[in-house]
LODOMAR-81909 format. One record per atom (N, C-alpha, C): residue in one letter; z, x, y negated. Coordinates in steps of 0.02 Angstrom, whole numbers, padded with zeros to 5 digits, always signed. Layout:
<pts>
AZXY;...
</pts>
This chain:
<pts>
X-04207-01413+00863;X-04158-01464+00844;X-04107-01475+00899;X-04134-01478+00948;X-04099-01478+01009;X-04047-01450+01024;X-04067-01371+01028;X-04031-01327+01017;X-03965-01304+00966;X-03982-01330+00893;X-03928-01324+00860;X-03873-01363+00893;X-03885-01450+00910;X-03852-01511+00927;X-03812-01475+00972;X-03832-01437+01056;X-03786-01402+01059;X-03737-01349+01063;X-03788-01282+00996;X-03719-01245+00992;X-03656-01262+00945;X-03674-01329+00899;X-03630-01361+00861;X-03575-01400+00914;X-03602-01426+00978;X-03535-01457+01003;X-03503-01393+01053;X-03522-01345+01063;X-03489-01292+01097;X-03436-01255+01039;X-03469-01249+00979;X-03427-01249+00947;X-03355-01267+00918;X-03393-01341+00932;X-03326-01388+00929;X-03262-01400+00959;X-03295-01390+01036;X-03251-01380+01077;X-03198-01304+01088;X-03256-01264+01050;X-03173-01207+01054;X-03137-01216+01000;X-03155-01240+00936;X-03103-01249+00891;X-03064-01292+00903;X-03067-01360+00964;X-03025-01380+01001;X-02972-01346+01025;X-03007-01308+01075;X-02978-01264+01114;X-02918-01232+01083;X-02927-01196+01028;X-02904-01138+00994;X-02834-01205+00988;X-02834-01254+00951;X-02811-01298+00884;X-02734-01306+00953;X-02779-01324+01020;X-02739-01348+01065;X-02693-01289+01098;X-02712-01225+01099;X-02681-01170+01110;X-02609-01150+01068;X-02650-01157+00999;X-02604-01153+00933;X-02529-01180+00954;X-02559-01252+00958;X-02485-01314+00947;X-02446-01290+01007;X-02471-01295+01071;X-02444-01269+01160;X-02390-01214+01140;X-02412-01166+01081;X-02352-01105+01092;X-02299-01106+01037;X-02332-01162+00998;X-02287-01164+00932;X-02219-01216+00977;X-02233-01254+01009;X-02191-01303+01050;X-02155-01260+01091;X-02190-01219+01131;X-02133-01158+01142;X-02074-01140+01135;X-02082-01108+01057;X-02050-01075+01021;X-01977-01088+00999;X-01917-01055+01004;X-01871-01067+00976;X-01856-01077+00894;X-01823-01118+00873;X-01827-01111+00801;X-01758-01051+00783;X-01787-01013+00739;X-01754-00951+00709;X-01695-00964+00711;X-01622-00938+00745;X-01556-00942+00688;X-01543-00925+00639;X-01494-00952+00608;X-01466-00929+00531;X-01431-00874+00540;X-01391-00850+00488;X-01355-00788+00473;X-01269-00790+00503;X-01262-00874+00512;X-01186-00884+00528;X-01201-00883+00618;X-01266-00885+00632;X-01250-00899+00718;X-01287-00827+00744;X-01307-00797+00698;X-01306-00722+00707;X-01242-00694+00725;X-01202-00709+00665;X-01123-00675+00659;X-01083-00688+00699;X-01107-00767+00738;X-01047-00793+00782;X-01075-00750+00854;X-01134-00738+00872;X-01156-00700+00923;X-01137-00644+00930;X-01154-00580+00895;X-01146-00515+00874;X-01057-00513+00866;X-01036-00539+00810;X-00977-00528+00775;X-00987-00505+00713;X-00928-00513+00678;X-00921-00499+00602;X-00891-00378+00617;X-00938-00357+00609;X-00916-00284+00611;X-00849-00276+00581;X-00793-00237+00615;X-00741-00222+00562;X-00709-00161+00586;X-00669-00125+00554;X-00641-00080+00576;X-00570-00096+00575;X-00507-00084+00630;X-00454-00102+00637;X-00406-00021+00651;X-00338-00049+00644;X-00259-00020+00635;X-00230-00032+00666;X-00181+00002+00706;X-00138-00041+00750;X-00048-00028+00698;X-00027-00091+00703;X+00043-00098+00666;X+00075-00055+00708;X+00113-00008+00703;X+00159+00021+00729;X+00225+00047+00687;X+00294+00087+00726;X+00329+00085+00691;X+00341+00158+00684;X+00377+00191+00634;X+00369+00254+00605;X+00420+00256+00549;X+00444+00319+00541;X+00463+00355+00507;X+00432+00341+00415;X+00462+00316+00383;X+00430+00303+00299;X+00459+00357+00237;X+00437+00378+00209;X+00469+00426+00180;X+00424+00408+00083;X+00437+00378+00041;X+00404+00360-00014;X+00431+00408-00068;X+00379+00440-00100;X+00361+00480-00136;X+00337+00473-00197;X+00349+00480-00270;X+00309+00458-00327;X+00297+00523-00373;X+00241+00541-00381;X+00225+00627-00418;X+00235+00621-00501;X+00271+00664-00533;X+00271+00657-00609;X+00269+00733-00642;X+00247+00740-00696;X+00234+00784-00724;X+00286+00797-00796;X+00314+00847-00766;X+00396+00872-00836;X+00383+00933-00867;X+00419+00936-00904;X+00441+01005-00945;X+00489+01033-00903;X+00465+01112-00891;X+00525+01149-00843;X+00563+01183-00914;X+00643+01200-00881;X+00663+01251-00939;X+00729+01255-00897;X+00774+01296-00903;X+00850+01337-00867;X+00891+01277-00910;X+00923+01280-00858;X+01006+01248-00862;X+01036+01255-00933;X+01048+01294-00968;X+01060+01321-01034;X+00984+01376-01072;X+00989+01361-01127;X+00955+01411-01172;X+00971+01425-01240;X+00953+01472-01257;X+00978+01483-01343;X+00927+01530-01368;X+00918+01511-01417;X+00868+01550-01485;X+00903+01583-01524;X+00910+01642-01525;X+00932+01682-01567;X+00884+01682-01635;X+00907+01660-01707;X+00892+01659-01757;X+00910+01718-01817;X+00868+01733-01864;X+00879+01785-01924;X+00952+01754-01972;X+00986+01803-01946;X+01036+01770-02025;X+01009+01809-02082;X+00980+01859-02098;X+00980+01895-02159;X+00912+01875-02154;X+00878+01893-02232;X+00795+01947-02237;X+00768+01986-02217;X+00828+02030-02182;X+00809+02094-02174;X+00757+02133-02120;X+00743+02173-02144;X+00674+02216-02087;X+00712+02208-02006;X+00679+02204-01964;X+00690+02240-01890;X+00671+02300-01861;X+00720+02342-01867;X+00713+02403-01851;X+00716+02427-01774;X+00756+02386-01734;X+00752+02375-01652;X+00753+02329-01641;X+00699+02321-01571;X+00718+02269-01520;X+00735+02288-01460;X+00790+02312-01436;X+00791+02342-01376;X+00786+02314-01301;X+00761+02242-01299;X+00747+02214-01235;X+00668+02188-01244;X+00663+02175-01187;X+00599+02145-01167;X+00583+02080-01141;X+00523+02041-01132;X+00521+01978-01093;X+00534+01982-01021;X+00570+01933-00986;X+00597+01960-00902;X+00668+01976-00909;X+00659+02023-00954;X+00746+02077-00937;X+00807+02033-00944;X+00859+02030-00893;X+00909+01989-00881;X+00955+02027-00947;X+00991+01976-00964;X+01040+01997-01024;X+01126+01956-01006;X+01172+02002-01039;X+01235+01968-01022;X+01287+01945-01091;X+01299+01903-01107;X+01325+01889-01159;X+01361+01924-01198;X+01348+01958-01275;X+01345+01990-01282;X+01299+02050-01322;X+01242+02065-01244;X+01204+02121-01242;X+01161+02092-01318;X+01141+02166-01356;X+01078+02174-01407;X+01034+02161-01396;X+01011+02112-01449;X+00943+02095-01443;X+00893+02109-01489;X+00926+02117-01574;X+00895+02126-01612;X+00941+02171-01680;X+00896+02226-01687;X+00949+02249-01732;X+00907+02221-01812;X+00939+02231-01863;X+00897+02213-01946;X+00941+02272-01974;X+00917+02292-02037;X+00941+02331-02065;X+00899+02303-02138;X+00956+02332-02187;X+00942+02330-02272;X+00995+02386-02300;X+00971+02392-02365;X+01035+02421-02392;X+01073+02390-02407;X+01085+02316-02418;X+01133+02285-02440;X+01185+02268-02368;X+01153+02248-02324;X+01177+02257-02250;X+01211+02330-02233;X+01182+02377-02235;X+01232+02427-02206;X+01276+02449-02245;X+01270+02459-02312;X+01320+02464-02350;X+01383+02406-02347;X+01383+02361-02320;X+01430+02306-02301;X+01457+02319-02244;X+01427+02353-02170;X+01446+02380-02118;X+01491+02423-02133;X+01464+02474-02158;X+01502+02540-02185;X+01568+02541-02214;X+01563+02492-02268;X+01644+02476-02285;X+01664+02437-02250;X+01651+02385-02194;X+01705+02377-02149;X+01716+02400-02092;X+01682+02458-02077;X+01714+02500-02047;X+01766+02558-02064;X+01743+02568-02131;X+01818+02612-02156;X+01865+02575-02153;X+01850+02515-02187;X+01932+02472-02167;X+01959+02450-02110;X+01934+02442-02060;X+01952+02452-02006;X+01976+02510-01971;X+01949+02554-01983;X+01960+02633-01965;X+02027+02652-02005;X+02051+02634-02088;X+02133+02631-02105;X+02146+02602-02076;X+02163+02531-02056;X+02192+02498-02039;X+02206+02527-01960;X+02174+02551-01937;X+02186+02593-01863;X+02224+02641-01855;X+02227+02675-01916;X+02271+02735-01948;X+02333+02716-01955;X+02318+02656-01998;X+02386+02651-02011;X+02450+02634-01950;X+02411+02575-01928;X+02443+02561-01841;X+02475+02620-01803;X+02433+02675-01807;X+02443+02728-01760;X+02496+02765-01811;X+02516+02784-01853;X+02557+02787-01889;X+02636+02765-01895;X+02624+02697-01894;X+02694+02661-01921;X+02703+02650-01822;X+02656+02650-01791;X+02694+02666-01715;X+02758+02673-01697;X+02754+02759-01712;X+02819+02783-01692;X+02897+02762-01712;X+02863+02749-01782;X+02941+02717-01837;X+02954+02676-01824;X+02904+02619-01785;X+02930+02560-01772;X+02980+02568-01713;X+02951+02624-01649;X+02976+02625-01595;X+03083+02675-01611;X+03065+02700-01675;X+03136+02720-01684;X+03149+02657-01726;X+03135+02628-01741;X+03178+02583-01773;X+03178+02599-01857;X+03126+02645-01891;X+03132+02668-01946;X+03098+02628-01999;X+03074+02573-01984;X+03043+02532-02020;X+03043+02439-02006;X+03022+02396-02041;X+03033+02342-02031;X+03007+02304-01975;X+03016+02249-01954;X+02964+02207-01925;X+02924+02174-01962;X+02946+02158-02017;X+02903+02141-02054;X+02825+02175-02071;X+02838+02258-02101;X+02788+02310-02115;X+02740+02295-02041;X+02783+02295-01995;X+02741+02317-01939;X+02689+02262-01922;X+02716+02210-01931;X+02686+02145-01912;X+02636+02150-01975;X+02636+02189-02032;X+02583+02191-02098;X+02521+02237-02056;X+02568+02275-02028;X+02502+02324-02015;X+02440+02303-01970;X+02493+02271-01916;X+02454+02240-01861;X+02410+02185-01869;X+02440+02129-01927;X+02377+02080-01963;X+02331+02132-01984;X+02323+02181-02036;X+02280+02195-02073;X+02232+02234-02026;X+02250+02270-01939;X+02196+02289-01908;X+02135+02235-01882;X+02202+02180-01853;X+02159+02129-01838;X+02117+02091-01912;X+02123+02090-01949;X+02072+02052-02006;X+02026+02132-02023;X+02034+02179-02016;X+01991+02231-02022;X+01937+02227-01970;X+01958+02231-01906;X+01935+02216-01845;X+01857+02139-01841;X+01878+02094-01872;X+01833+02023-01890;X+01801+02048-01925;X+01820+02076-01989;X+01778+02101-02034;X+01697+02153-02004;X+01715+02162-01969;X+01695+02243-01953;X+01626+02198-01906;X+01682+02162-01847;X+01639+02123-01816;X+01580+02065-01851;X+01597+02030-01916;X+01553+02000-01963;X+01496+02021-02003;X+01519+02083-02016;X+01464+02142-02030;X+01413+02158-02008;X+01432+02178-01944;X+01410+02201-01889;X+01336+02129-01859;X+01374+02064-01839;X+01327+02027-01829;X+01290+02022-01869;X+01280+02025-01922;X+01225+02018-01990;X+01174+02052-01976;X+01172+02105-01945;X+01117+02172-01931;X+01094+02166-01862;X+01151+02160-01818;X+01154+02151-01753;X+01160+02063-01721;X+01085+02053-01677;X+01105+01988-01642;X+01118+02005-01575;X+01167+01983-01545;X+01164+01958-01481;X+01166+01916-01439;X+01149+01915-01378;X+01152+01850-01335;X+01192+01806-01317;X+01215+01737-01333;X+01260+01703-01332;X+01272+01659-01277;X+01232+01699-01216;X+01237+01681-01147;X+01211+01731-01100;X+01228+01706-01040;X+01201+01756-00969;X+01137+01738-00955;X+01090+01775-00954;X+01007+01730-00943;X+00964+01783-00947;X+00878+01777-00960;X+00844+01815-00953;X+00793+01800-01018;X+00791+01836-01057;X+00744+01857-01102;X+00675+01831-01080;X+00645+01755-01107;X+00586+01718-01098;X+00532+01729-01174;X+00556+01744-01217;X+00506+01764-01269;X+00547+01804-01325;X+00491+01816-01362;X+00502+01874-01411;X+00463+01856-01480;X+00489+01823-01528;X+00430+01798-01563;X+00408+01841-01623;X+00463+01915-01635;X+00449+01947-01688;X+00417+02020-01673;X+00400+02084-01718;X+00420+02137-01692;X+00448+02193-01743;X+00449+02254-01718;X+00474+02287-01769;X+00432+02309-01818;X+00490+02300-01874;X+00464+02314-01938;X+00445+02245-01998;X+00447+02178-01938;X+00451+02140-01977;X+00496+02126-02018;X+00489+02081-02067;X+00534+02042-02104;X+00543+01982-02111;X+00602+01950-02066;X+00595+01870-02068;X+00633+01854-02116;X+00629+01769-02127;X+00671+01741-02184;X+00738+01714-02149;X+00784+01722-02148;X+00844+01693-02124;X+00831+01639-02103;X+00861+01626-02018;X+00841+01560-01990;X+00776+01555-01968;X+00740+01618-01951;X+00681+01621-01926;X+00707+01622-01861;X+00662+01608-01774;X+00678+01621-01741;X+00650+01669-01691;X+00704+01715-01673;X+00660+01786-01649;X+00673+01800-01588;X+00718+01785-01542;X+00714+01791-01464;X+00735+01714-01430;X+00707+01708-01377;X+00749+01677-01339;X+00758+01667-01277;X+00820+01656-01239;X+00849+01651-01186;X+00860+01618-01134;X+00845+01605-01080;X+00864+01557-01027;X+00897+01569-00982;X+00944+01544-00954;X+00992+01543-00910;X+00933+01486-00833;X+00911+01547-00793;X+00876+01518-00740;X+00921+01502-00675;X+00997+01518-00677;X+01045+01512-00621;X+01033+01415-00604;X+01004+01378-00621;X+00986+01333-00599;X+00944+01309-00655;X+00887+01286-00642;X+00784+01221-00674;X+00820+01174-00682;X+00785+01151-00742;X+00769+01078-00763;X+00720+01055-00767;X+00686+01002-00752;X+00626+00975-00755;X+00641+00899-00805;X+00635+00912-00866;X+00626+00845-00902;X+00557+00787-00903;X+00570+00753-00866;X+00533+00667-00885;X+00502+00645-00933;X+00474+00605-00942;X+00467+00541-00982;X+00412+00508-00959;X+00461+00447-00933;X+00437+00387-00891;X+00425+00322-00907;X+00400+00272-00896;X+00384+00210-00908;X+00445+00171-00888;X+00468+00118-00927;X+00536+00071-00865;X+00492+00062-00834;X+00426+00030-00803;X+00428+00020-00738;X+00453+00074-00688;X+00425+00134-00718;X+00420+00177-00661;X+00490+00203-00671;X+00534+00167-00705;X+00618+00209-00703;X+00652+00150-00640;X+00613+00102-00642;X+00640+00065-00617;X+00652+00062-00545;X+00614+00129-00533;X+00626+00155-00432;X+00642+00211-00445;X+00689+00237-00487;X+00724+00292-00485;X+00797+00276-00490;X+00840+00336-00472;X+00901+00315-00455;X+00942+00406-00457;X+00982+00404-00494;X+01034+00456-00490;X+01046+00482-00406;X+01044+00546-00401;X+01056+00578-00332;X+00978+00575-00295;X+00941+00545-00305;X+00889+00535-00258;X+00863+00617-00258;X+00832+00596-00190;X+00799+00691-00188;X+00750+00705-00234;X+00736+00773-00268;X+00679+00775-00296;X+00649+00871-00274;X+00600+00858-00277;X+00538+00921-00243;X+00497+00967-00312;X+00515+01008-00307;X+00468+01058-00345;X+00427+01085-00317;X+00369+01056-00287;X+00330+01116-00232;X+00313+01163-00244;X+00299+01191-00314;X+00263+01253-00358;X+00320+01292-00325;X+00390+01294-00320;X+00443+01354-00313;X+00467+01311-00233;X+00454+01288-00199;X+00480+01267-00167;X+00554+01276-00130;X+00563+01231-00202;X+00654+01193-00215;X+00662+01115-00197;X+00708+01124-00198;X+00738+01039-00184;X+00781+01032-00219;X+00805+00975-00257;X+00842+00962-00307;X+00873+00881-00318;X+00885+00847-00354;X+00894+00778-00358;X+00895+00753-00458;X+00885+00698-00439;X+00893+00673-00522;X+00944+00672-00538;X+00989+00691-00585;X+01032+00708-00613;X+01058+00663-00682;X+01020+00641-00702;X+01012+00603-00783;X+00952+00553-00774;X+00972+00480-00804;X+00920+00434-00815;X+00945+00402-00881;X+00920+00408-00936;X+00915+00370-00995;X+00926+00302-01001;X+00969+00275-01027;X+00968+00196-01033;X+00936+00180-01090;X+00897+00218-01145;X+00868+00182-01214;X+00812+00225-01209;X+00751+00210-01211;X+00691+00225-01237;X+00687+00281-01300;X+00622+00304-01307;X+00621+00328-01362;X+00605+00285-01417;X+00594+00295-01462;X+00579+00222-01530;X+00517+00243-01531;X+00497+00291-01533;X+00429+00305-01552;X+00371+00310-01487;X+00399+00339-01430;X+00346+00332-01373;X+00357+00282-01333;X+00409+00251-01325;X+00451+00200-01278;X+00446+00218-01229;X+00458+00283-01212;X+00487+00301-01134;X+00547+00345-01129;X+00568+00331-01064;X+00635+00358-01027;X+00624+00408-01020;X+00682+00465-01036;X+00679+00518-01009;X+00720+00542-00948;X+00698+00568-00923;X+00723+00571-00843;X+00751+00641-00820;X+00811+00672-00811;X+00828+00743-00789;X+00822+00747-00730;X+00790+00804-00703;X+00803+00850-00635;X+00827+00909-00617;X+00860+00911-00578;X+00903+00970-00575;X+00887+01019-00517;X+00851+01080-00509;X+00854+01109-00468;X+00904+01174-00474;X+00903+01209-00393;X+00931+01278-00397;X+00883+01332-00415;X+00903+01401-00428;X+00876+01455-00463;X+00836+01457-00421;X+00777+01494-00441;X+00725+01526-00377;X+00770+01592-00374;X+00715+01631-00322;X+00740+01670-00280;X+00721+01743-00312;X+00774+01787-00344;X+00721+01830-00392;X+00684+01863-00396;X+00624+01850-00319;X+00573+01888-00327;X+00534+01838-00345;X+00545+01783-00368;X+00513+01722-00378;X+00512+01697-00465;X+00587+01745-00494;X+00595+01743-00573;X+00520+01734-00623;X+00476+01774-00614;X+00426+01781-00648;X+00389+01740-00641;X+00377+01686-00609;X+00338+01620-00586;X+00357+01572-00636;X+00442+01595-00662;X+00451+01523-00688;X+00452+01527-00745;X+00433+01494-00786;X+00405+01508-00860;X+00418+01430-00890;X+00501+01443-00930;X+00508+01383-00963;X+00456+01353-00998;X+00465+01280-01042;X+00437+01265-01082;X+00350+01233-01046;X+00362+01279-00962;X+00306+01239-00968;X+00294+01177-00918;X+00204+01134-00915;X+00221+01073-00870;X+00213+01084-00789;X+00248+01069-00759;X+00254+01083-00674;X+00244+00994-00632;X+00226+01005-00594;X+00245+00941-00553;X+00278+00938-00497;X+00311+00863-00513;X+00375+00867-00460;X+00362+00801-00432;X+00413+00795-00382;X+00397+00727-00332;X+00477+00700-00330;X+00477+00639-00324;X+00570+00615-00303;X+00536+00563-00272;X+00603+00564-00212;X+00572+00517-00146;X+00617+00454-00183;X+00577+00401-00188;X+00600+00333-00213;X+00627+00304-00163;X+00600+00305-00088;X+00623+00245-00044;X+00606+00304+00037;X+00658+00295+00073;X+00641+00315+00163;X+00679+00254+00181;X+00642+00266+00231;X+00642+00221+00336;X+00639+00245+00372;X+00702+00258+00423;X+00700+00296+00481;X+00638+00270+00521;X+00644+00211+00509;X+00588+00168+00588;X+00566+00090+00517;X+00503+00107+00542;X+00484+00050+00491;X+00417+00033+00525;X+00388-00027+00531;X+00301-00053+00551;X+00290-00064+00488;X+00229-00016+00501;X+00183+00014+00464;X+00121-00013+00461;X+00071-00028+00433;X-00002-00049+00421;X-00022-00009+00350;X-00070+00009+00364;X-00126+00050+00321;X-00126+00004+00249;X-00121+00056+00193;X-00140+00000+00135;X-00195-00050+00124;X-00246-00012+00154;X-00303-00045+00143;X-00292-00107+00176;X-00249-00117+00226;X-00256-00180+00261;X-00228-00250+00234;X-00183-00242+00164;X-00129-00266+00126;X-00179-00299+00093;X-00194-00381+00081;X-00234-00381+00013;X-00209-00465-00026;X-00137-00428-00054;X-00108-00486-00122;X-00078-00542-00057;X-00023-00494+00001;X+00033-00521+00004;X+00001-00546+00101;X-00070-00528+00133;X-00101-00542+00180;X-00148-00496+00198;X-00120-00513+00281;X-00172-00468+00323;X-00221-00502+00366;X-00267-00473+00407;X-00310-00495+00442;X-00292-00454+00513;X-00285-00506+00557;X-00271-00490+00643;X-00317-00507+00677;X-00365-00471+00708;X-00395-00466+00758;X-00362-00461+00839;X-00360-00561+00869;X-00325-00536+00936;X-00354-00516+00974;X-00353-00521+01041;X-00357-00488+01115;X-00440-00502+01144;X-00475-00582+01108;X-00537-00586+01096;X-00579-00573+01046;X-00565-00547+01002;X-00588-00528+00931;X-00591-00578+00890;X-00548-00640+00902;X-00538-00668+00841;X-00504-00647+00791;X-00534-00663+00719;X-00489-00658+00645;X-00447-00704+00638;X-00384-00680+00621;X-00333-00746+00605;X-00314-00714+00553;X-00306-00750+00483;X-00288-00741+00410;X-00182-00728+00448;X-00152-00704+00416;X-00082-00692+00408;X-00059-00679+00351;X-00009-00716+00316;X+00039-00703+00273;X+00101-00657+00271;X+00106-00605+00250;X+00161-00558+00268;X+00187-00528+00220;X+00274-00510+00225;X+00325-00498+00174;X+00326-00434+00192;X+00310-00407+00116;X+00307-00311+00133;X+00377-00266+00087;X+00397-00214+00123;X+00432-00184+00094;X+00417-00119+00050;X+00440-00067+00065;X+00419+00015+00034;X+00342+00014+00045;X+00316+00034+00009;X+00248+00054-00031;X+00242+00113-00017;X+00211+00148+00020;X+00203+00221+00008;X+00122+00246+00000;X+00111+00319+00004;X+00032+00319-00018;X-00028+00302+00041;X-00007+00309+00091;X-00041+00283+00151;X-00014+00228+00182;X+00036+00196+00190;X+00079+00128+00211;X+00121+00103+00201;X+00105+00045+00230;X+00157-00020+00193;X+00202-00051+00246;X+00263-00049+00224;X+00321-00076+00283;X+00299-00162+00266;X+00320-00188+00337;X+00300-00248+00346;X+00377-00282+00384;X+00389-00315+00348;X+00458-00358+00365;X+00434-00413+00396;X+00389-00453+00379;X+00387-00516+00415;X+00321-00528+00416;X+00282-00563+00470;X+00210-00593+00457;X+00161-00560+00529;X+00180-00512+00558;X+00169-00487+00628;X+00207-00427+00671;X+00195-00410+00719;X+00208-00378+00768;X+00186-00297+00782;X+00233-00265+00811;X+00253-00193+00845;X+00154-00204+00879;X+00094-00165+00895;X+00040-00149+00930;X-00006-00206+00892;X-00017-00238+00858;X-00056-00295+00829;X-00117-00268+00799;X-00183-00295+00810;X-00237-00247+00759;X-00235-00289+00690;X-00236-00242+00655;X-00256-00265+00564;X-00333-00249+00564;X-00347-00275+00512;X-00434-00244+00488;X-00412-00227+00430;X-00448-00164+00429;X-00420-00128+00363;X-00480-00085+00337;X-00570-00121+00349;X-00613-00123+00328;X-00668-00169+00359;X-00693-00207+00320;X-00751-00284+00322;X-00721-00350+00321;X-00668-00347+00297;X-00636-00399+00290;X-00636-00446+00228;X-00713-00450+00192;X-00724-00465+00142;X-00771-00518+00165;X-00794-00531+00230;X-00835-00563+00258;X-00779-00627+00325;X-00718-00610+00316;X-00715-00644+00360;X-00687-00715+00349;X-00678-00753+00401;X-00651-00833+00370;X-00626-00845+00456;X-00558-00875+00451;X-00487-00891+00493;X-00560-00919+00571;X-00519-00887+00612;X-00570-00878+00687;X-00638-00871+00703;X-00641-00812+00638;X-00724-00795+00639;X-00715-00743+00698;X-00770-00714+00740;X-00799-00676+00789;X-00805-00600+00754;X-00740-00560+00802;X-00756-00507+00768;X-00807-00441+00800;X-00815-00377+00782;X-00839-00348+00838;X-00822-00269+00795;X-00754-00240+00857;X-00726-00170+00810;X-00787-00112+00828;X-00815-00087+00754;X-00832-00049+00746;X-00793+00030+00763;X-00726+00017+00732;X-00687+00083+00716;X-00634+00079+00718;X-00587+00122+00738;X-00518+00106+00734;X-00486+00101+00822;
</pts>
C-alpha cells in the first residue's frame, strides 16, 4: 500500500513537471505572422522595365488579294472549236500577240471573203495609182477607191478577230482555262492576262481598322520583298459584308522573281500606321487600362496614371505619367497595392 502511495505521487510530480515545461516554451514562442507581414518582409516578387526612349515604328498585318496593275480575260466570241493555242502560262505577251485561234466553216468562209475583198480593193488602189498621179481620173474615183480599201481592210480585220483572239494588253499569260479541240459557248472565258509592271494587293477592312490608315502610308510585301504605299481607301462599305476596301500599290518584282507571283491569290502585307523618331517606351504588358506600376529606388510600388500614344506590338509611347530610366512592373502586378514592398525578381 505504501508503495503504490508513493509511485502515485512521483508520478504526479512529473506530470507536473512535464505540464510546467509545456507552458515555459509555449510563452517563449513567437506568435506566427500573417501573409501581409510576410510580404512586407520578403517583398511582393515582380519583374520590372526600364522606360526608355527609342525609335517607334507601328505596324498592322492584313491579308489581300494580289493581282497586276491591269488584267484582261480574253473571252469566246463564236462556238467554235479551238484549233490553236499558241502561248503558254508565264509567257510574256504584247498587245496584239495570238492567243487563241477558233475555227468553223461558217467562220472561215467569212475570213475568206473578206479577204478577197480586201485583196480587190488593193488592186484596185494599185491600179487607179498611176491615173491618179497623171491626172487621168477623178478625185472623186480615187477617194472611192481609197474608202473601199479601208472598209475592206475592217472587214478583213472583223473576220479575222472572230477566229483569232488577241491580247488587249502588255502582260504575261497567268492562266489558260481551255484546250485544243474544245468547244466553248461564246463568252466563255479562255485566257487570261496580267500586266505585273506594277502588284496590287486588295483589302477588306473593318472602319475601325480603316481608321489608322491613310493614303501614301508605307506598305510591305515581305513574300517579294517590295515596298509600296496605299494608294486607294474606300469611303462606303460594302452592303453586304460592311467592309472597306483598301488598295496597295506595289512595284514589279524582279523577273527572276515573275513566277512567285501568282495573281488572284492571298499574300500578306503590313502598312506602317504610326513612327517616332524618339519616343519612351514601356513594354505592353506594363500598360493596364490607362496605368502603370513604378517601382522606386527602395522598391516601393507607386500606382501611376499615364497618357499613351502609338501602340505598337511590343510598346507603348508614353506622353505623360513618368520619366526617361523609371522601373515599370510588367509582371506580378496583380498583387500589388500603392507603397507595397517590392522585391525584383527579373528585369
Amino acid at each position: 500500500m505504501t508503495k503504490r502511495i508513493v509511485f502515485g505521487i512521483i508520478g504526479l510530480v512529473l506530470v507536473l513537471v512535464v505540464i510546467i515545461r509545456v507552458m515555459q516554451g509555449s510563452a517563449d514562442m513567437e506568435p506566427a505572422p500573417d501573409v501581409a507581414e510576410i510580404r512586407q518582409r520578403m517583398g511582393i516578387p515582380v519583374e520590372v522595365a526600364r522606360a526608355q526612349v527609342d525609335a517607334l515604328v507601328v505596324r498592322r498585318e492584313f491579308t489581300g488579294t494580289l493581282r497586276g496593275i491591269r488584267s484582261a480575260t480574253i473571252k469566246a466570241r463564236t462556238g467554235d472549236e479551238i484549233i490553236d493555242i499558241p502561248v503558254r502560262v508565264g509567257q510574256r505577251v504584247r498587245t496584239g500577240d495570238e492567243l487563241i485561234r477558233q475555227s468553223s466553216q461558217g467562220s472561215m468562209s467569212s475570213v475568206r471573203q473578206a479577204e478577197a475583198a480586201w485583196e480587190q480593193a488593193r488592186r484596185t488602189v494599185e491600179r487607179l495609182r498611176p491615173l491618179r498621179n497623171e491626172g487621168a481620173i477623178s478625185e472623186q474615183d480615187w477617194d472611192d477607191a481609197v474608202t473601199g480599201l479601208a472598209v475592206a481592210e475592217a472587214n478583213l480585220e472583223a473576220a479575222r478577230r472572230s477566229i483569232v483572239l488577241t491580247s488587249p494588253i502588255d502582260g504575261v499569260v497567268t492562266d489558260i482555262l481551255e484546250t485544243r479541240g474544245t468547244v466553248p459557248s461564246a463568252g466563255d472565258p479562255l485566257v487570261r492576262v496580267s500586266d505585273l509592271t506594277q502588284l496590287q494587293v486588295l483589302l477588306q477592312v473593318s472602319p475601325g481598322q480603316a481608321r489608322e490608315l491613310a493614303l501614301h502610308q508605307q506598305a510591305e510585301l515581305p513574300d517579294h520583298d517590295l515596298l509600296g504605299m496605299v494608294t486607294r481607301i474606300a469611303l462606303q462599305a460594302d452592303p453586304e459584308t460592311r467592309l472597306l476596301e483598301i488598295e496597295l500599290t506595289f512595284p514589279g518584282t524582279r523577273s527572276n522573281d515573275a513566277q512567285m507571283v501568282v495573281p488572284g491569290s492571298l499574300v500578306k502585307t503590313q502598312v506602317v500606321v504610326g513612327r517616332r523618331e524618339s519616343a519612351l517606351l514601356v513594354p505592353r504588358s506594363a500598360v493596364k487600362v490607362g496605368t502603370v506600376w513604378v517601382v522606386d529606388g527602395e522598391g516601393i510600388a507607386h500606382q501611376r496614371t499615364v497618357t499613351t500614344g502609338l501602340i505598337g506590338d511590343e510598346g507603348v509611347e508614353i506622353l505623360e505619367g513618368i520619366s526617361e530610366g523609371e522601373h515599370v512592373v510588367v509582371a506580378g502586378a496583380s498583387l500589388l497595392s500603392d507603397g507595397a514592398q517590392t522585391r525584383i525578381v527579373g528585369g
